[in-house]
C-alpha positions as CSV (number, residue, x, y, z in Angstrom):
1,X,148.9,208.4,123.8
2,X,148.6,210.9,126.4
3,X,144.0,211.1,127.6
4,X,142.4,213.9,127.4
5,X,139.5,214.3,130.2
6,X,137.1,213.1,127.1
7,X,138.8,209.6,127.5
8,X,138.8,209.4,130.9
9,X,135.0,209.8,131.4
10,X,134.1,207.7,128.6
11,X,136.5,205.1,130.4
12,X,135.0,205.1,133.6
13,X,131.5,204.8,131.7
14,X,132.8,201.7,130.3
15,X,133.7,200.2,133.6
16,X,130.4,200.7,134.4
17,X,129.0,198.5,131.5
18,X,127.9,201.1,129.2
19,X,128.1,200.1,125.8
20,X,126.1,203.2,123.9
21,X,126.4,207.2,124.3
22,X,123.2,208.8,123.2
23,X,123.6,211.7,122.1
24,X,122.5,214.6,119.6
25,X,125.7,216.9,118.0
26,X,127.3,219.5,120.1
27,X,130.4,221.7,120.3
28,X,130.6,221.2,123.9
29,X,131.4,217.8,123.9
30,X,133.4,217.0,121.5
31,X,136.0,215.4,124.0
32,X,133.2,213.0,124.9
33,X,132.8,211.6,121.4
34,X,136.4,211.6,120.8
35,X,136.8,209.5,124.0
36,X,133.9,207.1,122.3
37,X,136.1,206.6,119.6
38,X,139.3,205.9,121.3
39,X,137.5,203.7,123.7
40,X,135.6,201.8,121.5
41,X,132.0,202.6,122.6
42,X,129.2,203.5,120.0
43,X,127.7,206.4,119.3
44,X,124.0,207.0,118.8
45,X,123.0,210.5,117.6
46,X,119.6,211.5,117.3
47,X,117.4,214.0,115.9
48,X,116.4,215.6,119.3
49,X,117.8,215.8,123.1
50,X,114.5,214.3,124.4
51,X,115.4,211.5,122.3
52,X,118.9,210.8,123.5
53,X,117.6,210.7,127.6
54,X,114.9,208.5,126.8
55,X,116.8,206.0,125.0
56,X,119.4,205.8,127.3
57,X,116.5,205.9,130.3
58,X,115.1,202.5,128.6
59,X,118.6,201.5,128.2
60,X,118.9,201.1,131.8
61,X,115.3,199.7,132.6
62,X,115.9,196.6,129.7
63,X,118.9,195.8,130.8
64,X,119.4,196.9,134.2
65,X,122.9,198.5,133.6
66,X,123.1,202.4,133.8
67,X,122.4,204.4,130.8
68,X,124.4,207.3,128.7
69,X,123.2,210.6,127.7
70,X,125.4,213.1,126.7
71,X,124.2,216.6,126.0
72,X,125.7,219.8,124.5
73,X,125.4,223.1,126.7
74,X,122.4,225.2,126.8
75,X,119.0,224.2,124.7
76,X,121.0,220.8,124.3
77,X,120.6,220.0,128.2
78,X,117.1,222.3,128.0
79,X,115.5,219.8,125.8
80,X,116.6,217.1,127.7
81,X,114.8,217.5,131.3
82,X,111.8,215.7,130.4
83,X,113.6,212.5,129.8
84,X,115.4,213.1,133.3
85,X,112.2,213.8,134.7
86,X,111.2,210.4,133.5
87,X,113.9,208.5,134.7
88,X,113.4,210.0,138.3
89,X,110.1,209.2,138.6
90,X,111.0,205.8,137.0
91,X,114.1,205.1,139.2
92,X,116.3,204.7,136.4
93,X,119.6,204.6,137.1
94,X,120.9,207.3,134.1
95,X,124.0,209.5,133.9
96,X,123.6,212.7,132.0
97,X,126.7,214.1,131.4
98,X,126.7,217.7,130.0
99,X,128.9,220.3,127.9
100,X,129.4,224.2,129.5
101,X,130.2,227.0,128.4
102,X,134.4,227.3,129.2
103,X,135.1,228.4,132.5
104,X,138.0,230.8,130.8
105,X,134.8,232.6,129.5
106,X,132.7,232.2,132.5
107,X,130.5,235.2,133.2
108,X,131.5,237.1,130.0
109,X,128.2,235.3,127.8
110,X,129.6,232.4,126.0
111,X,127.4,230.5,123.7
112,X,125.0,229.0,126.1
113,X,126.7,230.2,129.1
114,X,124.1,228.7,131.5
115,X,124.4,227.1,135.3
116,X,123.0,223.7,134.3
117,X,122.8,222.0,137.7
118,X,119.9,224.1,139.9
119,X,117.6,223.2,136.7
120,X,117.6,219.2,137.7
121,X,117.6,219.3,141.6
122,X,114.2,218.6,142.2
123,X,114.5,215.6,139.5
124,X,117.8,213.4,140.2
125,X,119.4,212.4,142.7
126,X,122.7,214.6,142.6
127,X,123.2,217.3,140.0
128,X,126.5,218.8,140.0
129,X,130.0,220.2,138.0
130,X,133.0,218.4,137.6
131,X,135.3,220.5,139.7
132,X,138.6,220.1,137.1
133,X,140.5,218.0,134.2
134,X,142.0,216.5,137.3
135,X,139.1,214.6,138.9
136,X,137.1,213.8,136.1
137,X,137.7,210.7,136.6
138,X,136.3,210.6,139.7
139,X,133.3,212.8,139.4
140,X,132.0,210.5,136.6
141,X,132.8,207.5,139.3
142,X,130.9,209.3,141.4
143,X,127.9,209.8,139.2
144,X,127.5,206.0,138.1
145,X,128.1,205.1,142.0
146,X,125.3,207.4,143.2
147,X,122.8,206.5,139.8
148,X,122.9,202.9,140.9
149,X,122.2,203.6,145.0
150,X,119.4,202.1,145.8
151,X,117.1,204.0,145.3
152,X,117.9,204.4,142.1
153,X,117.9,207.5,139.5
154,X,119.5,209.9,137.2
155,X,122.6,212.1,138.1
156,X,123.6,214.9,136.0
157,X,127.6,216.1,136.0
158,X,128.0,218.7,133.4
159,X,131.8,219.9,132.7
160,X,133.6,223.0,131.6
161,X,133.9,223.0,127.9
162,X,137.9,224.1,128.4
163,X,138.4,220.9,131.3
164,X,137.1,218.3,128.8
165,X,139.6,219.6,126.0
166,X,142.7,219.5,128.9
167,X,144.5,216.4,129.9
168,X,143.4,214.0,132.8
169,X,145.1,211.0,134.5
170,X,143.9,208.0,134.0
171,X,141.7,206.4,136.8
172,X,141.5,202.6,137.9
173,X,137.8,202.4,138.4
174,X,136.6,199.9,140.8
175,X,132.3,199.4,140.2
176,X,131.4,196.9,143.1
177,X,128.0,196.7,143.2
178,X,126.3,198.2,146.0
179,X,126.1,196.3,149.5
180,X,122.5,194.9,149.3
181,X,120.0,196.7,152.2
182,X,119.1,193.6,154.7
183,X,115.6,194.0,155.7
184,X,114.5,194.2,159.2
185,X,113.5,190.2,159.9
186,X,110.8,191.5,162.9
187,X,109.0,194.0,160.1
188,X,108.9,190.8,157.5
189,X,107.6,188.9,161.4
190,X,105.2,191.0,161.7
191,X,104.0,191.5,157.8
192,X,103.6,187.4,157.7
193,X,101.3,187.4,161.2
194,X,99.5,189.8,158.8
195,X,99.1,187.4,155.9
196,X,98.6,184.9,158.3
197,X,95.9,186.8,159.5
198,X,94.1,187.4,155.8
199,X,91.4,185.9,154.3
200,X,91.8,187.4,150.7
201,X,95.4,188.8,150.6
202,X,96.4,189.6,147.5
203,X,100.1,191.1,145.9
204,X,101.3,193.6,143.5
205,X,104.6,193.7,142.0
206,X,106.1,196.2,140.1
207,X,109.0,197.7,138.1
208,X,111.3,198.2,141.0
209,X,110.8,194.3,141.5
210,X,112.5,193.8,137.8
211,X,114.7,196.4,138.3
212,X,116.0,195.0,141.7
213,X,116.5,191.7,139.8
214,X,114.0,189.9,142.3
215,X,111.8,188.5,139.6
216,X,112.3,184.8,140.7
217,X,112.0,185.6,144.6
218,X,109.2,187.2,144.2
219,X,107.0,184.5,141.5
220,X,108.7,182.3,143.9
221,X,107.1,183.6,146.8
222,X,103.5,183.9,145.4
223,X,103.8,180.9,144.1
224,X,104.7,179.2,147.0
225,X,101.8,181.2,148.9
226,X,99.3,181.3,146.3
227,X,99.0,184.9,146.1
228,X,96.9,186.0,143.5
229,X,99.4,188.7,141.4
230,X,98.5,192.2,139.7
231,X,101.4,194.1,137.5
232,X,102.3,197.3,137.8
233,X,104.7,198.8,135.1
234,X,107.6,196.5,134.5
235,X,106.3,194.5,137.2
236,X,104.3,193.0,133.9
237,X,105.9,189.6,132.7
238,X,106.9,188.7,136.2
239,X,104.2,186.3,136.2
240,X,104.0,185.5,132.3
241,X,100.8,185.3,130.5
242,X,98.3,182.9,131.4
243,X,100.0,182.0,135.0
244,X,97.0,180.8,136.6
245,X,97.9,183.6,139.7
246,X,98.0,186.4,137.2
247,X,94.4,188.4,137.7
248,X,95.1,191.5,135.9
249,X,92.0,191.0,134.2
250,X,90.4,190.6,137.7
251,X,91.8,193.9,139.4
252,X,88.6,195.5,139.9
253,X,87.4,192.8,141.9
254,X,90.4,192.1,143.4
255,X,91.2,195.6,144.6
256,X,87.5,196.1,145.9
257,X,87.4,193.2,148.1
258,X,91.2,192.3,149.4
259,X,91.7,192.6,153.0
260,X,95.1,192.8,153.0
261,X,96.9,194.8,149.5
262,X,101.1,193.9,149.4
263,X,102.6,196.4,147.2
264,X,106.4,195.7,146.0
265,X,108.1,197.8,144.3
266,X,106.2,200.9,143.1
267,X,104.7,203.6,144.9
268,X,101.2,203.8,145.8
269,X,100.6,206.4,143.7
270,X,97.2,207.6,141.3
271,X,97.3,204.2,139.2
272,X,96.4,202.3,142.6
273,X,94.4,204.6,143.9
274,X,96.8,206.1,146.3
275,X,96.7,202.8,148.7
276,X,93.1,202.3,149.3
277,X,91.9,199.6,148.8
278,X,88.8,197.6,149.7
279,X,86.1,199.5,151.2
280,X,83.4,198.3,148.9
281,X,79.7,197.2,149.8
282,X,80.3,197.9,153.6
283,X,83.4,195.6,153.9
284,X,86.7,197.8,156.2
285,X,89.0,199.5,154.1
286,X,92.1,196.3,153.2
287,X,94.9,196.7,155.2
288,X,98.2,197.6,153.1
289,X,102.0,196.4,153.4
290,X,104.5,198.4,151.7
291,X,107.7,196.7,150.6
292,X,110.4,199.0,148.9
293,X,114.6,199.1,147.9
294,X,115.1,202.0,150.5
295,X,113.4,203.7,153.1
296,X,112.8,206.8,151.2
297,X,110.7,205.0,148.8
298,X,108.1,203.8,151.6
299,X,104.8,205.2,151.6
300,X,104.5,208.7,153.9
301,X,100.9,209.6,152.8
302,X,98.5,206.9,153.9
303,X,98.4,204.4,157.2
304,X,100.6,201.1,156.7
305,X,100.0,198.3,158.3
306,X,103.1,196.8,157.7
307,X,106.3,198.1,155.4
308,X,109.9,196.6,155.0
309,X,113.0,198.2,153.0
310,X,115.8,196.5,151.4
311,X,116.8,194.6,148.3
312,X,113.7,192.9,147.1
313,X,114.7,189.5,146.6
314,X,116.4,189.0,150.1
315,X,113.2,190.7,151.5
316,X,110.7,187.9,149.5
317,X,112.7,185.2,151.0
318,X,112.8,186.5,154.0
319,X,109.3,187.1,154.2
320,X,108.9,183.6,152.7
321,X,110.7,182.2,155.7
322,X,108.7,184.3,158.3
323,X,105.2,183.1,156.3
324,X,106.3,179.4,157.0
325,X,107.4,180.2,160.7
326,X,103.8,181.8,160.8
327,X,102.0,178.6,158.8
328,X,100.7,180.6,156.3
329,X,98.1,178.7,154.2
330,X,96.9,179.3,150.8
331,X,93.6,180.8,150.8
332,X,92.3,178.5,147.6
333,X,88.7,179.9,147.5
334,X,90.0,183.6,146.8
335,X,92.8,182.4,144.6
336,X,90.3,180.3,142.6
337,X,87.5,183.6,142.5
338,X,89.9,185.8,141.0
339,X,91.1,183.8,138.8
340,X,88.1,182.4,137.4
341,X,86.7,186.0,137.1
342,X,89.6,186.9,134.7
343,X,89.1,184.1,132.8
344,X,85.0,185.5,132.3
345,X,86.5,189.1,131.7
346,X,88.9,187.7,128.9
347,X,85.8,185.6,127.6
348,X,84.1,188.8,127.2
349,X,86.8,190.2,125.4
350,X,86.9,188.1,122.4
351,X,84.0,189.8,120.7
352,X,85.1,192.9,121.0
353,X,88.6,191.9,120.3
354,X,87.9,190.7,116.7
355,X,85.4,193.4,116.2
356,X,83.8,194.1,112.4
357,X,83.0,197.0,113.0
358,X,83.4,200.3,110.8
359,X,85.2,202.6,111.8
360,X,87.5,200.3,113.5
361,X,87.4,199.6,117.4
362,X,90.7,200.0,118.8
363,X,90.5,196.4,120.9
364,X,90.0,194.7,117.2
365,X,93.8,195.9,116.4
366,X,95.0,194.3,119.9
367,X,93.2,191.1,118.7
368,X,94.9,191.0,115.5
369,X,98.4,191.9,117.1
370,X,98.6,189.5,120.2
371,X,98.2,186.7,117.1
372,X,101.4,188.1,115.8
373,X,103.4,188.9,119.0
374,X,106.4,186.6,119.8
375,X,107.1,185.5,123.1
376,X,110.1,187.9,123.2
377,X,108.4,190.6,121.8
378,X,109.4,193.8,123.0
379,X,106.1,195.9,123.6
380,X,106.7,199.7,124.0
381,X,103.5,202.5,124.5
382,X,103.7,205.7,124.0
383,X,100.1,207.5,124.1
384,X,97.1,208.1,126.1
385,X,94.1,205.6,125.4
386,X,95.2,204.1,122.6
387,X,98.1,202.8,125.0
388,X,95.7,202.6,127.9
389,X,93.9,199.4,125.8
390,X,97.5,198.0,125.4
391,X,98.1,197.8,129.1
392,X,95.0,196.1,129.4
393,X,94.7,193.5,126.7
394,X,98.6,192.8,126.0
395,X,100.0,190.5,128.7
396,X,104.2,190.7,128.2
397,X,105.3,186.3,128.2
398,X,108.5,187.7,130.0
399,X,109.9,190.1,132.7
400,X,111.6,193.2,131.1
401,X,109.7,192.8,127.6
402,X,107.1,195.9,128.6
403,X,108.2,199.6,128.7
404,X,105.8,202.7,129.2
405,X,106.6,206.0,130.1
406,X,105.8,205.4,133.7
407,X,104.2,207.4,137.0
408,X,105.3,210.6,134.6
409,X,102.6,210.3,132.3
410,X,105.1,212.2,129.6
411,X,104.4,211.5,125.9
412,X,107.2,211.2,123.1
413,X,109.0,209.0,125.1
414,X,108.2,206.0,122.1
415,X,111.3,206.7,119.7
416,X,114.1,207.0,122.1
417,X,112.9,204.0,124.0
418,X,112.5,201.8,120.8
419,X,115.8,203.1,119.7
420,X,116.9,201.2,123.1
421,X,115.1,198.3,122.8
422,X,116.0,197.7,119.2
423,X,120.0,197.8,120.9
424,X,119.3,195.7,123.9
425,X,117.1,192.5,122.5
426,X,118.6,193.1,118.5
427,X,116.8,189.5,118.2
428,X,113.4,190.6,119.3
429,X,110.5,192.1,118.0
430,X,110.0,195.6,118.8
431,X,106.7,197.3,118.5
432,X,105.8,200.7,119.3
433,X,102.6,201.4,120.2
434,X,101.8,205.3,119.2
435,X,98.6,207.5,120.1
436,X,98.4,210.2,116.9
437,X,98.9,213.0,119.6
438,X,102.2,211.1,120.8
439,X,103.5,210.7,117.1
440,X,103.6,214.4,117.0
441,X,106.4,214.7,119.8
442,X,109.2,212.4,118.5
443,X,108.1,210.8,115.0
444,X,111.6,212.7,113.3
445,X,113.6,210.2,115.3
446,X,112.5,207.7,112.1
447,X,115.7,208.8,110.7
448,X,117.3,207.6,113.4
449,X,115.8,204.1,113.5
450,X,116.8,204.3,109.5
451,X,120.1,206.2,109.8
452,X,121.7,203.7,112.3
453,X,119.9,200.4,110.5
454,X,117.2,199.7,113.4
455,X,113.6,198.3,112.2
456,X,110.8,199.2,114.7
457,X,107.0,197.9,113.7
458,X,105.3,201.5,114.8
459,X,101.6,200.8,115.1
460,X,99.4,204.4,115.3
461,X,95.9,204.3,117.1
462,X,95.0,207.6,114.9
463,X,91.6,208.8,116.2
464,X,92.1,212.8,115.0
465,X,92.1,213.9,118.4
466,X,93.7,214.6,121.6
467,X,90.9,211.3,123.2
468,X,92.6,211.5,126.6
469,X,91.1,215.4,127.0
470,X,88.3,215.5,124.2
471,X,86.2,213.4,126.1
472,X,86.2,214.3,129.8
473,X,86.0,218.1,128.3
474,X,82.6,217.2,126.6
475,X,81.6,215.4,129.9
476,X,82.3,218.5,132.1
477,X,81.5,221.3,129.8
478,X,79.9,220.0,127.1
479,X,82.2,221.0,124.6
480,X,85.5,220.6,123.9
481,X,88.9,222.7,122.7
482,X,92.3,222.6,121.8
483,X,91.6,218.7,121.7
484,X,91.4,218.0,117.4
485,X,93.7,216.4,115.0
486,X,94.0,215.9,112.0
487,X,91.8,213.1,110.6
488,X,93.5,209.9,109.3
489,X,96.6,212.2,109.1
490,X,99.5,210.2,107.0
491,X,102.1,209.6,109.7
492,X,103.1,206.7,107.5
493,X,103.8,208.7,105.2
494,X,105.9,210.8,107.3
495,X,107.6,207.7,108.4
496,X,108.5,206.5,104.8
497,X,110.1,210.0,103.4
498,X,112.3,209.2,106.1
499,X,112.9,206.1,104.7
500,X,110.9,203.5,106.5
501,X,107.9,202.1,104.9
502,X,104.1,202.6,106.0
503,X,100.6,202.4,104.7
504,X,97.0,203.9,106.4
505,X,94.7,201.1,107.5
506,X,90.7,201.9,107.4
507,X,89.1,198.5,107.4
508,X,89.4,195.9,109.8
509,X,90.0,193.4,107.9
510,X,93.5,195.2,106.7
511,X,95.3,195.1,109.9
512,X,96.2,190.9,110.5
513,X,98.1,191.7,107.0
514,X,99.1,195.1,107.5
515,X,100.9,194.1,110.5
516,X,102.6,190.8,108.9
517,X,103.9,193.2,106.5
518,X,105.6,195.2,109.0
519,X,106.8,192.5,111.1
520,X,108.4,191.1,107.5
521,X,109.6,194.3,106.1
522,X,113.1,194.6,108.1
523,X,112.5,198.4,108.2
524,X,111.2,201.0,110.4
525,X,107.3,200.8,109.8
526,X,104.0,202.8,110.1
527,X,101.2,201.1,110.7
528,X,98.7,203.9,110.8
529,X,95.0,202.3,111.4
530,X,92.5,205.2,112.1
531,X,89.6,204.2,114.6
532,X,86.8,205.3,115.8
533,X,86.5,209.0,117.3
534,X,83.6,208.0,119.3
535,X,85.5,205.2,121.6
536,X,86.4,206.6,124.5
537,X,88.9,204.3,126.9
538,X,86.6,203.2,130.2
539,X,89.2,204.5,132.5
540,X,88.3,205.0,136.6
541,X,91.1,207.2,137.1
542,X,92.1,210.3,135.6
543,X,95.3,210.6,137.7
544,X,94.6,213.7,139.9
């Protein structure tokens, strides 16, 4: 059978280990699904482009393998460039590959005759058009190749409608991995004189870490040093729950009185305080080392005192083996004082955590659902404080078991990345974690956790208000706007006419059993447990 240039790009995508397209129906494309059914490779359609990029964004950050989106022309792509924002600021390595209007028709106003590419400059790492049927092939090589650079990121490759339909040879696609980055051996010198040097170093590790498949270097290497650990994003699990190093619960203290901050894989953005750290009760501002998977990714807006570039697990053990050249020696007493202050903080937890009270606390539903949360439990948030408790009091038991929407900050993310998740661990619990205002974004892609046979346990934090604004308005103005919800509004309910199931929680001693019967129903299902307006999240950083 003679390939179209559908075939061909759905080939190359399965050289490249892509098992799903995400998608949601278009014209466009056609060639692209009939190229999924020749080849073999599912197809996911869901109920809105958003949807389709986020799900194939978590895709790529469970299972480190590039994801699929494929969008039809127009308000198909349109509705996708929040999901593509996502996955740069994520460094998610996702192709997007796009229908256009026919090229025969170009400039005469074709249905969604629209130049696709300027719209995602700013937000992947190449956006372009395939330039004919003939190198399809090689355009979509091109796309994968450059989505997995390090850094990683999205690329978006959109075609003319007329090319897909024509014929295309047949490509041998060759997907060697690219060559790892060696890291400069005098910068990881100079950054163990540093640690050498340190009486209270401490390390953060985060999603690039997992990504970058240096999980064991770098437990290895704190373990090894005794470097107390705070996760940041999917950095979470690295150190599993209850690791003696882990301080999470201690990052306060630990960020407040560090001399020297290592940061691995993540920027040093708003949610650590822009790399200052220290400072506090007259002690110097900590010193901070910056360890990335590229050069571009090192930190431009604040004084280093030491950075390094290159894949992260030959850059941990090369820093290993510069910190024993330099006889680095665990610093016990700091190790022990952060870790025996999380141990107090998680003490003082437990009340709140299995709180009585009326309306319910949010914490008391966190206490209730750690109790019920496998050790492969796939934990996905998808809101603003309600979410904001979950990365504090749910501590992932594995690397790559913890999704969020990121640096981003952008709601509605939840469906699309539990459609993933359902996919890539299919023997895992998956629970979504929804704020009421983040239901509103994506809660019609139910039907397609029920159309394609994928049960999700949803659990709502329904407060009847936009918390994340309503309170800081009230704080600055002393009043609020644009900030209300509906009260205990029945998103279960929403979630079982689409064929899930669901029920509205009010007293706290309905959850525990609530939640066993969503973990046992085999279904997509609603939690929906309204809590108290009045609890605002104690957050010290609004992000700006």
């Amino acid at each position: 059978m003679s390939k179209h240039a559908g075939d061909v790009a759905v080939g190359v995508s399965k050289a490249y280990g892509v098992e799903t397209m995400f998608t949601l129906s278009g014209g466009h494309v056609f060639p692209l699904y009939d190229g999924a059914v020749h080849e073999d490779m599912r197809i996911l359609d869901v109920r809105h482009e958003q949807s389709a990029v986020f799900a194939a964004e978590a895709t790529a950050r469970l299972t480190r393998k590039p994801g699929l989106a494929v969008l039809t022309a127009g308000p198909g792509i349109t509705n996708g460039v929040s999901g593509v924002a996502t996955a740069h600021f994520n460094g998610s390595p996702v192709v997007i590959l796009g229908g256009r209007a026919p090229q025969s028709r170009w400039g005469s106003g074709a249905l969604q005759e629209m130049d696709h590419p300027p719209l995602f400059d700013s937000i992947t790492k190449l956006a372009f058009t395939g330039s004919g049927a003939d190198s399809i092939g090689q355009d979509v090589e091109m796309a994968f190749r450059t989505a997995l650079a390090p850094h990683r990121g999205p690329v978006f490759l959109d075609f003319y409608m007329d090319h897909l339909f024509a014929p295309s040879p047949s490509v041998e696609t060759e997907t060697l991995a690219p060559s790892p980055l060696e890291p400069d051996t005098d910068h990881l010198a100079a950054i163990a004189a540093l640690i050498a040097e340190a009486e209270r170093p401490m390390l953060v590790v985060g999603s690039d870490v997992w990504m970058d498949r240096a999980e064991e270097a770098a437990r290895d290497f704190a373990e090894e040093f005794r470097l107390p650990v705070v996760p940041n994003g999917q950095g979470r699990g690295i150190l599993p729950s209850g690791h003696e190093l882990l301080v999470t619960r201690a990052r306060g203290l630990a960020f407040s009185q560090a001399d020297l901050v290592i940061v691995a894989g993540t920027p040093l953005d708003f949610r650590l305080n822009y790399g200052w750290f220290g400072g506090k009760q007259g002690a110097p501002l900590a010193r901070v080392v910056h360890l990335a998977d590229a050069p571009s990714q090192l930190a431009t807006h604040t004084g280093l005192s030491g950075s390094a570039a290159g894949d992260l697990s030959l850059l941990f053990w090369g820093l290993a083996a510069a910190c024993r050249t330099a006889s680095v020696k665990p610093r016990d007493e700091w190790t022990t004082k952060l870790a025996e202050a999380a141990k107090a903080a998680i003490a003082e937890d437990a009340e709140l955590l299995a709180s009585d009270s009326d309306p319910i606390h949010p914490m008391r539903i966190y206490g209730e659902l750690n109790r019920q949360l496998a050790d492969d439990a796939v934990v996905i948030g998808d809101g603003g404080d309600f979410v904001s408790y979950a990365g504090k009091y749910v501590e992932p038991k594995r690397p790559g078991h913890w999704l969020d929407p990121g640096p981003y900050g952008c709601l509605g993310t939840g469906l699309g990345y539990s459609i993933a998740a359902r996919l890539a661990r299919p023997s895992s619990q998956v629970v979504l974690l929804l704020g009421d205002g983040a239901a509103g974004f994506s809660l019609m892609d139910v039907d397609t956790l029920v159309r394609h046979k994928l049960p999700v346990v949803m659990i709502c934090g329904n407060n009847g208000m936009w918390g994340l604004e309503k309170h800081p308005m009230q704080m600055l103005y002393g009043y609020d706007v644009a900030a209300d919800l509906q009260p205990q509004c029945r998103y279960d309910q929403v979630v079982t006419a689409l064929g899930g199931g669901g029920e509205l929680v009010t007293k706290p001693s309905e959850i525990g059993p609530a939640l066993q019967r969503a973990f046992d129903s085999g279904v997509p299902y609603m939690v929906n447990i309204a809590t108290d307006p009045e609890i605002a999240y104690p957050r010290n950083t609004t992000g700006v």
